[in-house]
C-alpha positions in Angstrom: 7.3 -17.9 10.3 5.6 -15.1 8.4 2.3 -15.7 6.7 -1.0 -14.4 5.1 -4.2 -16.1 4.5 -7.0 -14.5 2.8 -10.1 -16.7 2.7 -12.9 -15.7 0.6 -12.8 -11.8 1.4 -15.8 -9.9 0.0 -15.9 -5.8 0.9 -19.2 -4.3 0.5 -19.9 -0.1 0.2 -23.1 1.0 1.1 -24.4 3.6 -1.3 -26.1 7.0 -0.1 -29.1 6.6 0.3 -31.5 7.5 -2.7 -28.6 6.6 -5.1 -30.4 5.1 -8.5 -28.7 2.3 -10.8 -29.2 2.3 -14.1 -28.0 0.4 -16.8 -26.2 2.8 -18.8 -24.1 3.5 -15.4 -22.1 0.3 -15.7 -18.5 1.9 -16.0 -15.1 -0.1 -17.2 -13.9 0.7 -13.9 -14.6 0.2 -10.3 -16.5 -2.1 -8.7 -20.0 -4.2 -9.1 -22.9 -2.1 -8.5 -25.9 -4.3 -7.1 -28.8 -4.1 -5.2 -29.2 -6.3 -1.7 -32.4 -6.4 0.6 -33.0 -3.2 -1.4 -30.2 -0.9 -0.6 -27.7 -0.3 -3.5 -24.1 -1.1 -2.8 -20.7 -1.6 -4.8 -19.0 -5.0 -4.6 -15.2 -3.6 -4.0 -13.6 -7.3 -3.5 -15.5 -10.5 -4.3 -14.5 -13.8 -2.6 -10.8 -12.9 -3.1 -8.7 -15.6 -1.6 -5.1 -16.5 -1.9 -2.0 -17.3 0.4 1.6 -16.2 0.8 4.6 -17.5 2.9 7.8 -15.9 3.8 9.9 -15.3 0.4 6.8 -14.4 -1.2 6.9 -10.8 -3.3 3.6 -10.7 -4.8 2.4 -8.0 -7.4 -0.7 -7.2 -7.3 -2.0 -5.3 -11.3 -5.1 -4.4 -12.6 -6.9 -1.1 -14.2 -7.8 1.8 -11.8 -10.8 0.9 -9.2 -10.3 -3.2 -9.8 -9.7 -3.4 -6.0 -5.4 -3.2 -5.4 -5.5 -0.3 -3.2 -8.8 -1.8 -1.1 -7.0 -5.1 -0.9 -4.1 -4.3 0.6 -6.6 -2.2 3.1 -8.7 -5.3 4.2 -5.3 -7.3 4.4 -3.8 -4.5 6.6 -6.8 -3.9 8.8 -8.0 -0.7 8.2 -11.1 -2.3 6.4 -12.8 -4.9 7.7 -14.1 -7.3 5.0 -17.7 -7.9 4.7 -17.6 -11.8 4.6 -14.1 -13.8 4.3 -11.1 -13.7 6.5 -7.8 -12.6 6.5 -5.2 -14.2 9.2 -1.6 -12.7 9.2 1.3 -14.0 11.4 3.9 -11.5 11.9 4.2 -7.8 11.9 2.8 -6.1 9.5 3.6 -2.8 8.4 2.4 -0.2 5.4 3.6 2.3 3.0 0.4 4.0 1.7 0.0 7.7 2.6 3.2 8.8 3.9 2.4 11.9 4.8 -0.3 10.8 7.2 -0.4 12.0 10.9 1.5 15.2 10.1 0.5 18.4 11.6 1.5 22.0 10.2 1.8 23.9 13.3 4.0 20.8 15.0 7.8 21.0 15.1 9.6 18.1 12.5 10.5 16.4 15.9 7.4 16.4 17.6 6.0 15.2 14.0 8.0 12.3 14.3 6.5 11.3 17.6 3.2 11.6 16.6 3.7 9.9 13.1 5.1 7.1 15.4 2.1 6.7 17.9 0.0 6.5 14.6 1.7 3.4 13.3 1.7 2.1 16.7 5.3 2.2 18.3 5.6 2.3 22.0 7.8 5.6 23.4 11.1 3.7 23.5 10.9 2.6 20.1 9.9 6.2 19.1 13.3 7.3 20.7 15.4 4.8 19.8 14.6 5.5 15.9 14.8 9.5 16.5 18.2 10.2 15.4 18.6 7.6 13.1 15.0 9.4 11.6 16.6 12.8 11.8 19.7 12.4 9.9 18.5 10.6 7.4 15.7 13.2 6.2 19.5 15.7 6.1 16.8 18.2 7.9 19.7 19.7 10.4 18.2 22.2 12.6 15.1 23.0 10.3 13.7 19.0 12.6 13.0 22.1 15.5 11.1 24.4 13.7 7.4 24.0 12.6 6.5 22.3 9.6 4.6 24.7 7.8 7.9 26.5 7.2 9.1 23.5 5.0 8.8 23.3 1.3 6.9 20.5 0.2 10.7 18.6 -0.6 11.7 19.1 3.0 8.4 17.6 4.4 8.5 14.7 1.8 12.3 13.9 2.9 10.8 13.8 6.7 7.8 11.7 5.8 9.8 9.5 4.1 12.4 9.2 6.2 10.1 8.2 9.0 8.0 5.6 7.0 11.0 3.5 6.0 12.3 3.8 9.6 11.2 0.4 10.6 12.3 -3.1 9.1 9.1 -4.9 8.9 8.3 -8.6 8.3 5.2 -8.3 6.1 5.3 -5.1 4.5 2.5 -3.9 2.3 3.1 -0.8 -0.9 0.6 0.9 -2.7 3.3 2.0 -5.7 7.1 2.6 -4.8 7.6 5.5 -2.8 10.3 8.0 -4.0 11.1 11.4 -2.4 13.2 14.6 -2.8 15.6 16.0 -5.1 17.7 13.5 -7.7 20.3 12.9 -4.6 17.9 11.9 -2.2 15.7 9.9 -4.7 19.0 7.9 -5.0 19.6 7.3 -1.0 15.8 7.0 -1.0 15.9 4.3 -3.5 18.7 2.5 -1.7 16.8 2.1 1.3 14.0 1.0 0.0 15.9 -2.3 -1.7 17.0 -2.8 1.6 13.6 -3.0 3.2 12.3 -5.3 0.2 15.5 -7.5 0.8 14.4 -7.9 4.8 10.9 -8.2 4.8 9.4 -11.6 4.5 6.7 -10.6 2.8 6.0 -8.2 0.2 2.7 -7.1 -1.4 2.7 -4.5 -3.9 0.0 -2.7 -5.7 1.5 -1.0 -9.1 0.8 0.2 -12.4 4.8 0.1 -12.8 5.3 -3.3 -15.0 9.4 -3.0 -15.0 9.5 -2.5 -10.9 7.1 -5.8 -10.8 9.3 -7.7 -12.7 12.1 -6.9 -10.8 10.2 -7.4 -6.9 8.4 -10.0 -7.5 7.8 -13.7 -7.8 4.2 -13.4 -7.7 1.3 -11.6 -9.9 -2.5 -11.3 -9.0 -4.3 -9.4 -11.5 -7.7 -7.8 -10.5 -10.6 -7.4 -12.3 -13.6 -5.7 -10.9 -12.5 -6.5 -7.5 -12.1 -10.1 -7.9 -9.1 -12.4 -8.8 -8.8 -12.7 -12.5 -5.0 -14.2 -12.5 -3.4 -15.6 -10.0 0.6 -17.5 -10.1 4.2 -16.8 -10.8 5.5 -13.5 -12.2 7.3 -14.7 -15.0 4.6 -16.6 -16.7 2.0 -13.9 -15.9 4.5 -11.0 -18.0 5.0 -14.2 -20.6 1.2 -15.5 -21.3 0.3 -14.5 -25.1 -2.1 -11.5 -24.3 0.5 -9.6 -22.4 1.0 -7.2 -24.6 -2.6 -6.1 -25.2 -4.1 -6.3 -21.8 -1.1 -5.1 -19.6 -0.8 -1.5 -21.5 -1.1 -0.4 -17.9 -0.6 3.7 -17.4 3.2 4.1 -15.4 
């Protein structure tokens, strides 16, 4: 059974060194600048702990630099928290930078294997998704030659088309991914219902307040990199102040 348990997760950045604080430079977004043992830092999460089970969708909102993006970081491993812990039980899988891993002078093919050592698959899995990968970017012959020949709609069709190759059981969105030309943002759409209906869990990081009603059963709002609101969608979109502190940018 799927889960995830984050347990009092702080993240800590060290600031250059040199780096003054003053109090005019207190900003309305971003994290906590402080000063430990001397050497200035920003706060970027702050004993952030919650838990989800399988079925859970959770959204999680807030104003740019309140800690979504680093969240979902720590809880997929790229970041390793400062104090707290995170514990996951099944595989987890992201959809951050899609276009990560991709080289210019690389055929679309060979891109594909090396996109898929990246996110970890093993050679057989690699070939096993290959034509299934292939026909639905709609590349045809253009997957042999290099990639710098694409336009930028032909390399996004690829990258998708690789990313949502997999059907993960904890999958983890910074915004909704769409790609291509109106057709293809259709197809592209389609699949990516179907990899929300499979996973068993969901956590997505948005600005979009229509697509987090319609995901998810679950809201954490952040604030300055801790939790400021935590518990079920419908009553978070419902409370009284809504409509003045969710003017969130699409």
């Amino acid at each position: 059974m799927v889960s995830i348990r984050a347990r009092n997760v702080s993240l800590e950045y060290p600031l250059p060194r040199g780096f003054r604080l003053s109090a005019a430079g207190r900003g309305a977004v971003g994290g906590r600048f402080s000063r430990s043992g001397g050497e200035p830092h920003v706060t970027a999460l702050d004993d952030v702990s919650f838990g989800l089970e399988a079925g859970d969708r959770l959204g999680i909102v807030g104003t740019n630099g309140a800690g979504k993006t680093t969240l979902l970081k720590v809880l997929y491993g790229i970041y390793e928290p400062t104090s707290g812990s995170v514990e996951k039980v099944g595989r987890v899988d992201a959809l951050f930078n899609i276009n990560l891993g991709f080289r210019r002078e690389a055929t679309g093919r060979r891109n594909i294997v090396l996109r898929g050592l990246i996110n970890g698959w093993s050679s057989n899995e690699i070939d096993s998704r290959m034509n299934d990968i292939i026909e639905f970017s709609e590349l045809g012959d253009f997957i042999d030659m290099p990639l710098k020949t694409y336009s930028a709609g032909m390399s996004t069709r690829l990258a998708f088309a690789i990313a949502t190759s997999f059907e993960p059981e904890i999958l983890l969105m910074d915004e909704w991914i769409g790609a291509g030309d109106k057709a293809f943002q259709n197809k592209a759409r389609t699949r990516m219902e179907e990899i929300v209906a499979k996973a068993g869990i969901i956590v997505l990081a948005s600005h979009n307040e229509s697509l987090l009603k319609r995901v998810c059963n679950r809201i954490v709002r952040m604030e300055k990199g801790r939790v400021a609101w935590d518990g079920p969608a419908d009553e978070y979109f419902n409370r009284p102040e809504a409509g003045e502190s969710d003017s969130l940018p699409g």
